[in-house]
N, C-alpha and C positions, 0 to 999 in steps of 0.2 A: 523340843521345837524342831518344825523342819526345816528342808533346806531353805535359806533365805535366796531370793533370785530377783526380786525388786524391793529396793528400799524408797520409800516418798517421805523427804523431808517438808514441811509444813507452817509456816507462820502467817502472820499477819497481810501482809500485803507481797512476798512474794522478791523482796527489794533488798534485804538485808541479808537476816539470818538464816532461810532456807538456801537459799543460792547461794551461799557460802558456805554453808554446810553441803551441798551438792558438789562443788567444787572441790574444796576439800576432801571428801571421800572417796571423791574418783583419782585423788592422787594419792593417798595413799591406800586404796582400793592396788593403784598399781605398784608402789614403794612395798608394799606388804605382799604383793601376789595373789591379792585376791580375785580370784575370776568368776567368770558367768553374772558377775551382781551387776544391775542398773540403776544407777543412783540418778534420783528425778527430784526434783522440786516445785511447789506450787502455793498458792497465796486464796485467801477467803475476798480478797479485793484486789483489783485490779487498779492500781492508783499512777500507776509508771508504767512504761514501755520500756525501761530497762532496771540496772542495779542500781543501788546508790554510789555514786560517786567515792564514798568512806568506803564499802563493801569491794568495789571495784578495787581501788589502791590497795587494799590488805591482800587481797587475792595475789595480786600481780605481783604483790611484793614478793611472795613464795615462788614464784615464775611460774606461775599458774596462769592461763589462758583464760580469762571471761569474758571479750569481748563481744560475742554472739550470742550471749543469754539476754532470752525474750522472757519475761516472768509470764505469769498462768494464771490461772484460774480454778481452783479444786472443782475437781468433775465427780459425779457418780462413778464413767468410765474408768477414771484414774485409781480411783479409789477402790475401785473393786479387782484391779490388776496387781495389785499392789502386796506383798507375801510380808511387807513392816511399813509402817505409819510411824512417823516422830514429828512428836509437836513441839515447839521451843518453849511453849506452855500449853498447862492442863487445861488452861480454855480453849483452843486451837484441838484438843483430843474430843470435849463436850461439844460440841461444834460440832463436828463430825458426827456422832454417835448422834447427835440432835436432828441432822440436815438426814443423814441418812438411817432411819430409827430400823428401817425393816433391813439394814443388816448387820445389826446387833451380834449376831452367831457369830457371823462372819470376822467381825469386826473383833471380836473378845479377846485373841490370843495378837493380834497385829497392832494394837494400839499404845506406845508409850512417850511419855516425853525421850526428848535427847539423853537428862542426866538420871532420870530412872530407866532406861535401858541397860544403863554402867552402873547401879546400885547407888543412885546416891540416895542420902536421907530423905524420906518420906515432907519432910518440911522445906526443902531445897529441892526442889523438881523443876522450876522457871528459868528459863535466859532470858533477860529483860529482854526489852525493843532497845535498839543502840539508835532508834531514828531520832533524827533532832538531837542528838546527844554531843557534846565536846568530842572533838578526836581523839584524844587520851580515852574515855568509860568508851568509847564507838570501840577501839582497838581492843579497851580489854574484854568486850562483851565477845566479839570474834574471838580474844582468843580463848577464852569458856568453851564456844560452839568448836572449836580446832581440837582443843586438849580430850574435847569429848566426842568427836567425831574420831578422832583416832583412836579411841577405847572401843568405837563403836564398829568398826574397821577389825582392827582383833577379832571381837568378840564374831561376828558374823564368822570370820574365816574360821573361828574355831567351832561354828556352830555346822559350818557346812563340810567339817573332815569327815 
């Protein structure tokens, strides 16, 4: 693989799990020394104009800053700037390769969920949605997206020695 130099995290609407996983990487993007990487995030719907409120509190509880996340909207442009793709599910990767079919090529080697990135089993590849969920499964769905955002933090700094 090459150097990785933009990572774009991916979900559903943009509220939850991708902007926390963006967050999170970029703190320990900087706990682990990893440099030159930009960690982005974006959504297939635009449903909110900011975080979820659960997503918010988890964040800050780490003393991590997310007050100024605006969520997004998956672009052509984004996506094509883009050197890794992680979806919180395998629908959110078909989606992709669906919306944007003519770049397939391109797309082959930059596409995987969050926990097949870190190797996990072929059968277990999804982070649920935590939306609408109890605050207790909301916490432990983030902290999935954490434990695995920091495998995924390693792994790039060792991809890019």
């Amino acid at each position: 693989m090459t150097k990785i130099k933009r990572v774009l995290f991916i979900c559903y609407a943009n509220t939850c799990r991708s902007p926390a996983a963006q967050h999170l990487a970029n703190f320990y993007g900087k706990k682990y020394e990893l440099k030159g990487v930009v960690f982005d995030s974006a959504g297939w719907h635009n449903a909110f104009d900011y975080a979820q409120p659960e997503t918010i509190d988890y964040i800050q509880s780490k003393g991590i800053k997310i007050s100024d996340f605006q969520p997004k909207v998956i672009t052509r442009e984004l996506i094509e700037k883009q050197d890794l793709i992680i979806g919180m599910e395998r629908y959110h990767l078909t989606k992709v390769k669906k919306r944007f079919r003519d770049l397939q090529e391109q797309l082959k080697q930059k596409l995987y969920t969050l926990k097949e990135f870190n190797g996990a089993d072929k059968k277990d590849l999804n982070v649920p949605d935590p939306y609408k969920t109890e605050k207790k499964r909301y916490d432990e769905i983030l902290e999935i997206v954490e434990k695995n955002v920091k495998a995924l933090v390693k792994k790039v700094k060792r991809i890019n020695q």
